[in-house]
Legacy VTK file of the C-alpha trace (Angstrom):
# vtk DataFile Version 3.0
C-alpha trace
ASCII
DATASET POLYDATA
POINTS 140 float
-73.653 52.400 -39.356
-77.181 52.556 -38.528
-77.677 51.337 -34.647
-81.540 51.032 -34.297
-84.645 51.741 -36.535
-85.686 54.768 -34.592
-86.324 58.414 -35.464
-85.148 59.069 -39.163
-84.507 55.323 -39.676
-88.030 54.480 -38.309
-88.970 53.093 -41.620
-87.188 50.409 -41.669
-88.807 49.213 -38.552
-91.532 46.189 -39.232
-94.160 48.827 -37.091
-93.387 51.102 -39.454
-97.174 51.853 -40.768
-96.927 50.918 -45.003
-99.004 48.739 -46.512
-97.859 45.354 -47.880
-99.177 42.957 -50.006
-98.817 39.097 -49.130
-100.475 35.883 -50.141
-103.233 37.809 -51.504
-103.862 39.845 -48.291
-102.875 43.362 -47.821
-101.473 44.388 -44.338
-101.187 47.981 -42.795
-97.531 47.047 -41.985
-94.398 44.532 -42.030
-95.414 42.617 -38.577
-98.767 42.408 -39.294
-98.121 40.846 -42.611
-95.159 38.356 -40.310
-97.527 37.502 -37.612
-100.203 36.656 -40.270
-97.792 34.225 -41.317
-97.361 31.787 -38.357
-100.711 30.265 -39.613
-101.864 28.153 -42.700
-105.683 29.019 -41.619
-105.767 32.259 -44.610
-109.053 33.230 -42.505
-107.198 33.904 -39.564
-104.550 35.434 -41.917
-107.099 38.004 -42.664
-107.730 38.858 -38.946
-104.412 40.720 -39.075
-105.015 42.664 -42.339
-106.412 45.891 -39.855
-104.035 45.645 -36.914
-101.370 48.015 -35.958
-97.966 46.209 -35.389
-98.257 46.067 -31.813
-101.954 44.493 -31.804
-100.682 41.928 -34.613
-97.740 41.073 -32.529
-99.961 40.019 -29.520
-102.522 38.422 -31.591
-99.368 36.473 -33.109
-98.218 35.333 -29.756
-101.184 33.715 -29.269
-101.294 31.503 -32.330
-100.851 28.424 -32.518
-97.455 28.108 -34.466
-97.463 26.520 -37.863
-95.265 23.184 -37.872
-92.859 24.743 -39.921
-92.567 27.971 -38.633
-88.534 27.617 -37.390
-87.636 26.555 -40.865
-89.646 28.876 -42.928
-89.588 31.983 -40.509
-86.660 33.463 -41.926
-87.425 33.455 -45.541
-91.070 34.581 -44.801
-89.467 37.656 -43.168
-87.292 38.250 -46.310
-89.947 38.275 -48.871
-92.572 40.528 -46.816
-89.588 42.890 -46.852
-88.905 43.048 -50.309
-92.347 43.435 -50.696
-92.338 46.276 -48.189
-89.974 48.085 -50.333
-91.000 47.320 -54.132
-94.460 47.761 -53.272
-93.162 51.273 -51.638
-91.079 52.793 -54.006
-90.290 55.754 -51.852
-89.555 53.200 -48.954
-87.461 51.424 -51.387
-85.960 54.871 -52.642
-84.811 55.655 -48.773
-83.785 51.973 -48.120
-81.011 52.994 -51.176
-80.082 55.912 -49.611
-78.683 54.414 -46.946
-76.045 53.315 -48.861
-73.775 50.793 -47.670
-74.274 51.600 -44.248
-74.638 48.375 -42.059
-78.162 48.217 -40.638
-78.554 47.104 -37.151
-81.438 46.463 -35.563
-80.529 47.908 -32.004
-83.107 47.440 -29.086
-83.959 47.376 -25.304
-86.455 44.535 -25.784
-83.753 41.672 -25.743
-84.664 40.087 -29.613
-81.317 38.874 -30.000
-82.837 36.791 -33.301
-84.176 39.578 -35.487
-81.832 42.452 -34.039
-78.750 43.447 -31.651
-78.829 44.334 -27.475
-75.621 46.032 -26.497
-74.001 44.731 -30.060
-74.853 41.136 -29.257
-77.179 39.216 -31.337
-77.859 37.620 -34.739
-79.615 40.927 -36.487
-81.411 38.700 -38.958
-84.071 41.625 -39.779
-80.763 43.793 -40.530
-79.083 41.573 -42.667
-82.247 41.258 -44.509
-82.872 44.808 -45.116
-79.198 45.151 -46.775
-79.527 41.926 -48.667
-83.061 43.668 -50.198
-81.483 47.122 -50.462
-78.438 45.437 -52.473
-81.126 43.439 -54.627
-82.675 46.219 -55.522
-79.873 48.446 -56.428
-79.121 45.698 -59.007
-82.307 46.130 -60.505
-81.693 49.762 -60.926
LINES 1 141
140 0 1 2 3 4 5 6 7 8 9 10 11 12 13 14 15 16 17 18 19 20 21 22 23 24 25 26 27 28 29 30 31 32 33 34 35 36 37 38 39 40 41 42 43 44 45 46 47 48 49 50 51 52 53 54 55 56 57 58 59 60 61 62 63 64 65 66 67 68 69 70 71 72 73 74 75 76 77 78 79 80 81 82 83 84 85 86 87 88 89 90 91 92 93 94 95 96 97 98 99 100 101 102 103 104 105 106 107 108 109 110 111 112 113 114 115 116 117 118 119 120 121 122 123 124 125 126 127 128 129 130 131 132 133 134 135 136 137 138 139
């Protein structure tokens, strides 16, 4: 098992710096590309294109939230992803070496949506990176 996206594991953190290509807009990394999102305005898409994950992740905060953000938030996060690591082969190439491991988003934050606190929470960004790293072992 893989606890928390730190040290070696680091790249499959969303502030891991790789660049990502969404909607037509390339990002420096994963949360820029997800913060981007929580708008329809593709100008103030752009605005996050440059940001490192932590500036994009403030700047997202302060958007105002699409109206479907809760129901499309999810799948948003899945396809930026993929993207992450098709776009990336040697992302996508490390993603497969860590085989069947289950990948668990541990953190001291408290995001109990995307990832675990003391082995408690949903882990949605873990269960996505497994259901892209078993995707893309079946297109191997």
């Amino acid at each position: 098992m893989i606890d928390s996206f730190k040290g070696k594991y680091y790249f499959l953190s969303n502030f891991y710096e790789s660049p990502v290509t969404y909607d037509g807009v390339t990002y420096k990394n994963n949360e820029a590309a997800f913060q981007a999102q929580k708008t329809f305005d593709l100008d103030r898409r752009k605005e996050f294109a440059d940001l490192d994950p932590y500036n994009a992740k403030r700047k997202g905060r302060r958007l105002n939230l699409r109206y479907d953000w809760e129901e499309v938030k999810f799948d948003i996060m899945y396809q930026i992803c993929k993207l992450k690591f098709t776009q990336n082969p040697e992302l996508g190439k490390m993603l497969l070496a860590t085989g069947e491991q289950d990948l668990i988003e541990g953190n001291t934050w408290g995001d109990m949506i995307w990832g675990q606190v003391n082995g408690k929470g949903q882990n949605n960004l873990g269960k996505i990176l497994m259901r892209v790293r078993d995707e893309i072992k079946e297109q191997e």
